[in-house]
Each structure stands twice: as C-alpha cells, then as structure tokens.
C-alpha positions as CSV (number, residue, x, y, z in Angstrom):
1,X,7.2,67.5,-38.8
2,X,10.0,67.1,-41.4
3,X,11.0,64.0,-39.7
4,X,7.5,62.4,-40.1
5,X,7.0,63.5,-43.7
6,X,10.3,62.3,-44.6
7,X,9.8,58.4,-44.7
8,X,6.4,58.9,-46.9
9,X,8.0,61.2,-49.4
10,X,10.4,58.0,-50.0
11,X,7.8,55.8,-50.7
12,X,6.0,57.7,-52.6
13,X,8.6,58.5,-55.1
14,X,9.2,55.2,-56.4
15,X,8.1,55.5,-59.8
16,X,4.5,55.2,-60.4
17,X,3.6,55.0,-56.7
18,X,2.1,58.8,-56.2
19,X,-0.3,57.9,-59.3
20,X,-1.6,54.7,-58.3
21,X,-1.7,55.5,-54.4
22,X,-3.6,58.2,-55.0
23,X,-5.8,57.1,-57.6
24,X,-6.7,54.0,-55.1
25,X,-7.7,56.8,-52.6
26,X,-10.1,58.6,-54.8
27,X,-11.8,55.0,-55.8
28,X,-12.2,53.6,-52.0
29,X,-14.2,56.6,-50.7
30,X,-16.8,55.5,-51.0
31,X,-16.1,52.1,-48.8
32,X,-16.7,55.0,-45.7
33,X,-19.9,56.5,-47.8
34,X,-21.5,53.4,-48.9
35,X,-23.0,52.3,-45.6
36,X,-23.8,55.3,-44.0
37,X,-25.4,56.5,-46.8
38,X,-27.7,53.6,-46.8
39,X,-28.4,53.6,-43.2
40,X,-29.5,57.6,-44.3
41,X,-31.6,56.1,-46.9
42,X,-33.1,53.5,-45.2
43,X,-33.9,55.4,-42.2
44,X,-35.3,58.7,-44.0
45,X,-37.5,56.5,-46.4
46,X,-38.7,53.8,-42.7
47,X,-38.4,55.1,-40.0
48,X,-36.1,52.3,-38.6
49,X,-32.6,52.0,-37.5
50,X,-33.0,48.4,-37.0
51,X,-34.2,48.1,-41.1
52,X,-31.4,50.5,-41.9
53,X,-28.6,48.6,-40.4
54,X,-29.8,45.4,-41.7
55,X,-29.6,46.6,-45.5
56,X,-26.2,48.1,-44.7
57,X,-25.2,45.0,-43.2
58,X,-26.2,43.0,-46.5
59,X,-23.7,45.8,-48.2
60,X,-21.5,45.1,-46.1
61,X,-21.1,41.3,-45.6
62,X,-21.5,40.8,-49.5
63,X,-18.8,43.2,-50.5
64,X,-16.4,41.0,-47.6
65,X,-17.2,37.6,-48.5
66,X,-16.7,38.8,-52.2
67,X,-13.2,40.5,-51.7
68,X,-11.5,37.5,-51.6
69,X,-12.7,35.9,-54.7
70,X,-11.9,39.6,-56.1
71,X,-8.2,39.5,-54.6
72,X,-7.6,35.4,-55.9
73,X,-9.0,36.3,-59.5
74,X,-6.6,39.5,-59.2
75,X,-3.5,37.2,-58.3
76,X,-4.5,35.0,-61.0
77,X,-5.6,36.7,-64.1
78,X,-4.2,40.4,-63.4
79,X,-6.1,43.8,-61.7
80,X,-7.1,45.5,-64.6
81,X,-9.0,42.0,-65.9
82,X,-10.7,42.3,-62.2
83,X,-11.7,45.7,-61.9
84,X,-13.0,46.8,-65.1
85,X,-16.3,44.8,-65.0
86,X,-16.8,45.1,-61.4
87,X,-17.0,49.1,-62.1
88,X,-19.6,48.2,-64.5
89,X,-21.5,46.2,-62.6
90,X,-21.3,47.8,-59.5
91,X,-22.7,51.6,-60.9
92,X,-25.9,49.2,-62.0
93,X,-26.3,47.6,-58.8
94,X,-26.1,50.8,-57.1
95,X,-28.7,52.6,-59.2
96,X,-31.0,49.7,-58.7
97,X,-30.5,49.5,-55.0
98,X,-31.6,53.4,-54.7
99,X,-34.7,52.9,-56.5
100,X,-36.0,50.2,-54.6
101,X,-35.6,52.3,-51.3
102,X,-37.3,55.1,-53.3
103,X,-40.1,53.3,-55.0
104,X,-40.8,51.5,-51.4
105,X,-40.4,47.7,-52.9
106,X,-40.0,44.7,-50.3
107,X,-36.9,45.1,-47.7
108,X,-35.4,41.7,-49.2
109,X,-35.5,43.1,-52.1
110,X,-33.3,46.0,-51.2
111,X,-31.2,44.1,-49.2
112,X,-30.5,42.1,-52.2
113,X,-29.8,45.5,-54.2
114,X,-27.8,46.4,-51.1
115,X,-25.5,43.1,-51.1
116,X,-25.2,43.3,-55.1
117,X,-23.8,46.8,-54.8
118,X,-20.9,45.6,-52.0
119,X,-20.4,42.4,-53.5
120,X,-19.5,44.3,-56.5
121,X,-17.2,47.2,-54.9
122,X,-13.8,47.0,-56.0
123,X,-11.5,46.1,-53.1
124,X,-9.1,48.9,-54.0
125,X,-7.7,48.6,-50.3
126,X,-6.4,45.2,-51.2
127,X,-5.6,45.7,-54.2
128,X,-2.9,48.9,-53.7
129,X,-1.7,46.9,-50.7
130,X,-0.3,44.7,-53.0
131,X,0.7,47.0,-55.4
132,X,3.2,48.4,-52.9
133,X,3.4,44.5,-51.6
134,X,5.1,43.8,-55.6
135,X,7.1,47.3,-55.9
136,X,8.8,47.1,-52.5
137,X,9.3,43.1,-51.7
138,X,12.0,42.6,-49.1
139,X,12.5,46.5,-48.5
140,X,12.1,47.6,-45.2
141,X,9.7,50.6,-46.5
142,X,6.9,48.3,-47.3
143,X,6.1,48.7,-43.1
144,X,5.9,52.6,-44.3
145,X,3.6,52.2,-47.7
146,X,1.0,49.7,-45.6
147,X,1.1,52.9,-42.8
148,X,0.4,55.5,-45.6
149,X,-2.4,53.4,-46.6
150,X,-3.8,52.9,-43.5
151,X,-3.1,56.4,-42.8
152,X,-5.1,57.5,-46.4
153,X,-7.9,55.3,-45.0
154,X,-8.6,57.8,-42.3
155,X,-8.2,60.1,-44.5
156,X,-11.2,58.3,-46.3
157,X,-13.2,57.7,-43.0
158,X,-12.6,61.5,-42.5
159,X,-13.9,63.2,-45.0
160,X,-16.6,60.3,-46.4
161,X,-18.8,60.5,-43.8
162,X,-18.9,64.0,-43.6
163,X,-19.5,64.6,-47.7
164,X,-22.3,61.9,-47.4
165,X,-23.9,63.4,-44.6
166,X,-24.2,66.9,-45.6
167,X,-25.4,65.9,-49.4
168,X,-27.9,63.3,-48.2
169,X,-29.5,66.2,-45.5
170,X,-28.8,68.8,-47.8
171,X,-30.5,67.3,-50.4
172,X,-31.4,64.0,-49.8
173,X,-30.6,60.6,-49.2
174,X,-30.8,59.3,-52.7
175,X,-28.3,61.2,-54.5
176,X,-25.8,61.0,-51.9
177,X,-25.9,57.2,-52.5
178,X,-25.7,57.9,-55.7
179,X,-22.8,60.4,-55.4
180,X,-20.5,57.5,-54.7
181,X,-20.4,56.6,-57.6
182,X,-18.4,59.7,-58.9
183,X,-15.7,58.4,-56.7
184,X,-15.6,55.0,-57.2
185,X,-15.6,54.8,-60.9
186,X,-13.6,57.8,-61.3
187,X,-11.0,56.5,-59.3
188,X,-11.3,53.2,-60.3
189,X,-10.8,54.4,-64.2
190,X,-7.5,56.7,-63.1
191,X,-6.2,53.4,-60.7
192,X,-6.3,51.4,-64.2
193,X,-4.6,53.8,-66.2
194,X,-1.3,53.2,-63.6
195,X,-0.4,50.2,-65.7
196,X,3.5,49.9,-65.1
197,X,2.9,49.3,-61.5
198,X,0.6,46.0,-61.9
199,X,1.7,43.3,-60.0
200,X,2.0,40.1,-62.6
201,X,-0.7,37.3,-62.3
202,X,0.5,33.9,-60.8
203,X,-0.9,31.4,-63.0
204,X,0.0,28.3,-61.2
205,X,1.7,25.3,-63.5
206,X,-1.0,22.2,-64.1
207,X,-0.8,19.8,-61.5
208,X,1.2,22.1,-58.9
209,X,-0.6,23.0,-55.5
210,X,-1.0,26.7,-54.1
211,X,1.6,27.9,-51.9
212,X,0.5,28.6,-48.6
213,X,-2.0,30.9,-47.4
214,X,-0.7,31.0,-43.9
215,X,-3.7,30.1,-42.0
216,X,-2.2,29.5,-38.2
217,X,-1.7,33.2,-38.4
218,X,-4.0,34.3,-40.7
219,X,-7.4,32.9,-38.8
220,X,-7.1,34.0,-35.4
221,X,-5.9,37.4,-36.7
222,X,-9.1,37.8,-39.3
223,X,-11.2,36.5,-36.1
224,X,-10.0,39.1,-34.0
225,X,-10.4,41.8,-37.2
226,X,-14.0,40.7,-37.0
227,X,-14.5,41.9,-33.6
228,X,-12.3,45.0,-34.1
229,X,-14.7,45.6,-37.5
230,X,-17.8,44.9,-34.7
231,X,-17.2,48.3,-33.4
232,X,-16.6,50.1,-36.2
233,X,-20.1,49.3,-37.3
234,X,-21.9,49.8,-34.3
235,X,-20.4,52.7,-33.8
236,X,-21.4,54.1,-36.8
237,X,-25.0,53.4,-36.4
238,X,-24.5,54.3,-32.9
239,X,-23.3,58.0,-34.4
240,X,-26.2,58.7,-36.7
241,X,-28.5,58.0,-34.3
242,X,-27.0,59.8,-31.0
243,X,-26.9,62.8,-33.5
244,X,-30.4,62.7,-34.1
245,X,-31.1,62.5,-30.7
246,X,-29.4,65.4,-30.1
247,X,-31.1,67.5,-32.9
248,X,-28.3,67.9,-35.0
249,X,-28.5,64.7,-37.8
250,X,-26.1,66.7,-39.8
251,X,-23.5,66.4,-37.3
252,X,-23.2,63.0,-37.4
253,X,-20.5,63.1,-40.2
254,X,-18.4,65.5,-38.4
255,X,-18.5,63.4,-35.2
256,X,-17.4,60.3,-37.3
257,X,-15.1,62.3,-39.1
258,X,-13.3,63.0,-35.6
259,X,-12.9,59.2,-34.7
260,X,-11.0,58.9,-37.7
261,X,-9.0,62.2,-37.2
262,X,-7.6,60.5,-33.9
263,X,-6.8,57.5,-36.0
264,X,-5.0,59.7,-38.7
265,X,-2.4,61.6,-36.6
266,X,-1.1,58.3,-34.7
267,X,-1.3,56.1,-38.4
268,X,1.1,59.1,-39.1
269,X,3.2,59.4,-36.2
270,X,3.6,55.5,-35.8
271,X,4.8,55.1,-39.8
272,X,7.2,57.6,-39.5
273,X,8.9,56.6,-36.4
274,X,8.4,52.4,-36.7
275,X,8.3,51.2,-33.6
276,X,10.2,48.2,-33.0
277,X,9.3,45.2,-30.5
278,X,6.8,42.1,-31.0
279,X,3.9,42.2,-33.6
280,X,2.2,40.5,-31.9
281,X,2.2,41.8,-28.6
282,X,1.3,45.6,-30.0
283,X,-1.4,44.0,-32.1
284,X,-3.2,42.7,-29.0
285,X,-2.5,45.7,-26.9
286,X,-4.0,47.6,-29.6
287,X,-7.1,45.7,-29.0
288,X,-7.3,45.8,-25.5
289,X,-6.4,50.3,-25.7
290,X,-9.5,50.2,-28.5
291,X,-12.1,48.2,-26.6
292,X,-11.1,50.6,-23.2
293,X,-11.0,54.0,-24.9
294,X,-14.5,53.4,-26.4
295,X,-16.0,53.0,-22.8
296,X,-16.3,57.0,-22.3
297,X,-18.9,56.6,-25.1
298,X,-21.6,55.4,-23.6
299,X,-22.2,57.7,-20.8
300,X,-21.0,60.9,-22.3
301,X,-23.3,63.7,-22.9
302,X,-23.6,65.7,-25.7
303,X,-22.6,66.1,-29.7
304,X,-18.5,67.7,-28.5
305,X,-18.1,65.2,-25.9
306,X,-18.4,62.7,-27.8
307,X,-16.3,63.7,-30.6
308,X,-13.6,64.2,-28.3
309,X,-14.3,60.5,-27.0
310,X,-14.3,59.0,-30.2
311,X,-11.5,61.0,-31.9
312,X,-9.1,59.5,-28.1
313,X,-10.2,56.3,-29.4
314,X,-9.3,56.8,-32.7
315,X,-5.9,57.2,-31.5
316,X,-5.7,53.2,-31.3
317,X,-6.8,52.6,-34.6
318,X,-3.9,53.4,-37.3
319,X,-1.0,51.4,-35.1
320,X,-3.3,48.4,-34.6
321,X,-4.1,47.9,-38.2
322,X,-1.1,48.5,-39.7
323,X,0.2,45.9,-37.7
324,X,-2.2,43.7,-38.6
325,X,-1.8,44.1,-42.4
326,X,2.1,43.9,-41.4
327,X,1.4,40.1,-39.5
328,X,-0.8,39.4,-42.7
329,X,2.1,40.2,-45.4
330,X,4.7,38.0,-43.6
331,X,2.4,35.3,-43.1
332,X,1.2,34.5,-46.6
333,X,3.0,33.3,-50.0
334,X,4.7,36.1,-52.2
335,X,1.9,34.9,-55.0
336,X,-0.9,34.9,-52.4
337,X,-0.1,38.7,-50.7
338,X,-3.8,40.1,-52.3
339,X,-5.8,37.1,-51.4
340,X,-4.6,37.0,-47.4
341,X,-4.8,40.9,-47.5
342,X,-8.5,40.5,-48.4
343,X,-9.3,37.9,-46.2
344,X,-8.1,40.3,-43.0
345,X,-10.4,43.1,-45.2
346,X,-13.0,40.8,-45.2
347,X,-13.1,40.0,-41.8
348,X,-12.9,43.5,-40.6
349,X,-16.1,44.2,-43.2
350,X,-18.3,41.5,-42.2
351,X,-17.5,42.7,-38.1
352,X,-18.7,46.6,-39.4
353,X,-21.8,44.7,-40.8
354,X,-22.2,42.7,-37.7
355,X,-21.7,45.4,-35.3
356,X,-24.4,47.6,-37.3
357,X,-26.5,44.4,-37.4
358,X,-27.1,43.5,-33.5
359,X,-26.8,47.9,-32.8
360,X,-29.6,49.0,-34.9
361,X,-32.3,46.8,-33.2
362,X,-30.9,47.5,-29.8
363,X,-31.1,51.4,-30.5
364,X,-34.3,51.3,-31.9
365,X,-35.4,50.0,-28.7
366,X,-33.2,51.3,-26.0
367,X,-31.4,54.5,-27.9
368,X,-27.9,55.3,-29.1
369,X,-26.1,54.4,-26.0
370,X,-26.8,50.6,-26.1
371,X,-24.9,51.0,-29.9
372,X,-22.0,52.1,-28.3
373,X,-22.1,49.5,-25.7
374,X,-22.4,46.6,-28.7
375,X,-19.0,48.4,-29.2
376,X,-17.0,48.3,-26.4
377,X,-18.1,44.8,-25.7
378,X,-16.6,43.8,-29.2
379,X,-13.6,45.4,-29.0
380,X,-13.0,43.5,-25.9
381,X,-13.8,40.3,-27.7
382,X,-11.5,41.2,-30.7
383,X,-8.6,41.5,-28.1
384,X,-9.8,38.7,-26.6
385,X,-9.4,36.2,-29.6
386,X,-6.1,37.9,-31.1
387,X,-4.7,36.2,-27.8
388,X,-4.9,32.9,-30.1
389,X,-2.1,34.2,-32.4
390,X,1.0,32.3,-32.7
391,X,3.9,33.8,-30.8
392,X,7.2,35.4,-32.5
393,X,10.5,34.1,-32.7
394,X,11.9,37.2,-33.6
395,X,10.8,40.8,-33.0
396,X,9.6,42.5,-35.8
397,X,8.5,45.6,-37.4
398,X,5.2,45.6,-38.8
C-alpha cells in the first residue's frame, strides 16, 4: 500500500496542488448528482422513465457541447474570468429548473431549464486537468496527476449518487437537486481562491493562426468516448429503475456507488504502477474488457448481484480513461491542453445523455434489463470506433 500511495503523495505536494485538486473535487460532485437527481425528479413528479431520461439528457448534452466553449474562453481570457459567472448563472438556472418540475409547467420547458443548468456547470474536470497539464509540462508525473483525477472522479461517482439518492427519498427529490448546489458553488468559490496555480491565458498575436488541435487523434478517440459515455448513461437509468423493481429505490445509489468503487481501486492501482506498452492498444482493449464485463448485467438477478457485476465492470473504467485523457494531452498544442481535454469530456457527456436517451423509453416499455442491454451494445460500439485511431510510433505511457 505504501508503494501505491507513494507516487500521489509526490504530485500532490507540488506547491498549491493539494488546494486546487481538492477544491476541484468538492465543485464537480455534483457532475454525478446532477442527472440522477433529475431522473429522481422527473420520475417522482411523471411517472415516466422515458420523460426523466429525456430532461437529463438535455442536462446532459448542453453542459457537453458547452464545455468546450468554457475550456477555449479559459485558454484565452484566464479560469477565474470563466468560472465566476458561470457559478452565478448556473445556481439560477438550477433553481428555475426545480420549479418547473414542481409547479408541473410544459416538459420543454423543463428540458430547457434542464440544458440551461448543464450548459452552465463549470467543467472543473477540464479545467484541473490542465491545471496539473501547466504545473507539470514535460514531467513524467503528469501520467500520475491525470490518474489521481480520474481516480477522484470515482471518488465523485461513489459517493454522489449515493448522497443524492438518500436526500431525494429521504426527503424529496427537489432539494436534493437543489443540494448540488452546496457543492458546486462551494467548490467552485475555494477552486478560485488557488490563484498561484492558474494556468496563463494564450491570447494569440493578430493575424497568427491557432496551433493545432490535433484532430486525427482527437476525433476517433472523442467518437469512441461517446460510446464509452453511452453506457455510462444507460446504465444509470438502467440502475434506478432495476432498484425500483426490486423494492428498494433507495438502493440505487449504493448499487452505482459500487460500479464506481470497481473503477476506483484499479484508477489507483494502475497510477501507481504505470504500465508501460502502446496507448493505443490498452485504450481499445479497455473498450472491448468494458463492453464484455457489462454483459452479466442483463441477466443477473437481484439488488447484490448486480452490484457485484457492476462494481467487476468498474474495474475497466479508471485505466481506460486515464489513457484516454493521456492520448488527448499528447495530441493537442501546449496552448490548446483545456480545449482538447473538454472535447474528450464532451464526448463522454453527450454518450451518458445518449445512452439515458434511447434506455429510458426502452425501460418504460420492456423494464430495466433492456437499459442494460443499450449498454453493452455501446460499449462494444465505443471499442469498435477507437479501432480508427492512429497507430504509435513509439510506446508510451499514458
């Protein structure tokens, strides 16, 4: 255990790092609340999945096709310029988006509440990637800082689907919406106090051109994110609803929480000890492990069961992102890290809202199992496009 620890204790003691890292993982809990707790919302207040997973999908593809217009203003103009009215904005768009659930208005008008509320979340995930992205350029411990992140994310998916949950059945749905806001601003507030760790803005000169983006790597990857993203979503609309039909709704955070779990001991594990060998080839097989571990899911029985299937499948998770964001880094421009970073971010959000999308009609009509079916088949598609990616000419660790 010392031996695993080690590496992050490094990276975290660069100066300013422990305050802005964990600042940033305080202000994106709620990108694991957010949805669920509007497919809670929606569902309580209608009676439909398929309505529930179509306002979380507006959520969801807003706040993706938003991050990176966020993440090219942050390059340009600084974070703190960024972040300070989206937290203003956001907390409004929230409120209003819980009263129109509650006060029963038109479902397009919620889902526009609903898409103003993720457009206007904060890509904090983005936005500390680059953080460590500046503080650490060259060094070998940037593979380390992306796998603490990813490794905080479970951390996220852990315990935000599991503090929604029990607040929106506890009490109800509305405040636990509401509750994410605690987190969000709050974090948000602390992540702009870390000031000596902002990465500068890149202004570019008049008349010079953008330095490259790094698309021939940088597409097929977000395409195959999109399908990895796919699963995610349907699996958690799949979750809710199997743990409804089980009797137990307030077990559906702790289910989640265990998919996530599985995904937190390898995102450990695998940033301690760095595997070596092709990008590439571990991003694809990471794919293809995903997409195969999530077939016990739809023909398991019962609330344990399929914890334990979801939290094997989790396994695959923290490794196959962390390359990802490693392929991402190396493809793009020094002065473009937080823009390619979101575009990955944003493919992986508008998958979740996808998969939630086409899993909440087919529940509705045939149950939870066809959910988890929407996710094995995109998994397999994910693996199947990240097969486009350029090859390497040199090993690499991601």
């Amino acid at each position: 255990m010392p031996g695993l620890v080690a590496p992050y204790r490094q990276v975290l003691g660069e100066p300013g790092a422990l305050a802005f890292s964990a600042s940033a993982v305080v202000a994106r809990l709620p990108i694991s609340m957010l949805g669920i707790g509007l497919v809670l919302l929606v569902s309580a207040s209608r009676g439909s999945y398929g309505q529930a997973g179509a306002v979380a999908a507006a959520a969801l593809v807003a706040g993706s096709l938003a991050a990176p217009v966020q993440a090219r203003l942050a390059d340009r103009v600084g974070q703190p310029q960024v972040i300070a009215p989206l937290l203003v904005v956001h907390a409004a768009a929230v409120a209003v988006a819980v009263a129109a659930v509650s006060r029963g208005w038109a479902l397009l008008t919620v889902a526009v509440a609903a898409a103003a509320a993720g457009a206007t979340l904060p890509q904090f995930g983005s936005f500390v990637r680059a953080r460590w992205a500046y503080r650490l350029a060259g060094s070998e411990r940037l593979a380390t800082a992306f796998a603490l992140e990813s490794v905080l994310d479970e951390v996220i998916f852990i315990a935000g689907p599991v503090l929604v949950t029990l607040v929106a059945t506890r009490l109800s749905p509305a405040p636990a919406v509401l509750g994410t806001l605690l987190f969000t601003c709050g974090g948000g507030l602390a992540y702009l106090l870390c000031r000596s760790t902002v990465p500068p803005p890149h202004r570019p000169e008049p008349g010079t051109t953008h330095e490259p983006l790094g698309w021939a790597t940088l597409l097929p990857l977000a395409v195959a994110f999109v399908g990895m993203g796919a699963a995610f979503g349907a699996i958690e609309v799949s979750t809710v609803a199997f743990a409804q039909e089980q009797g137990a709704l307030q077990a559906a955070g702790y289910v989640l929480a265990a998919f996530a779990a599985g995904s937190l001991v390898a995102g450990l594990a695998f940033g301690a000890l760095a595997p070596g060998g092709p990008t590439r080839r571990r991003f694809v097989g990471g794919l293809g492990l995903l997409a195969l571990a999530l077939v016990p899911t739809v023909v398991v029985g019962g609330l344990p069961a399929m914890a334990a299937a979801l939290a094997v499948a989790g396994v695959t998770i923290s490794p196959t992102l962390i390359t990802g964001f490693g392929l991402t880094e190396r493809a793009s421009a020094r002065s473009r890290v937080t823009e390619a970073l979101a575009w990955v971010t944003t493919a992986l959000g508008i998958g979740v809202a996808l998969g939630a999308a086409v899993a909440g009609p087919l529940i509705d009509s045939v149950g939870a199992r066809a959910g988890y079916a929407v996710a094995v088949t995109s998994g397999l598609l994910g693996a199947g496009c990240s097969l486009l990616l350029p090859g390497e000419k040199h090993p690499a660790v991601a």
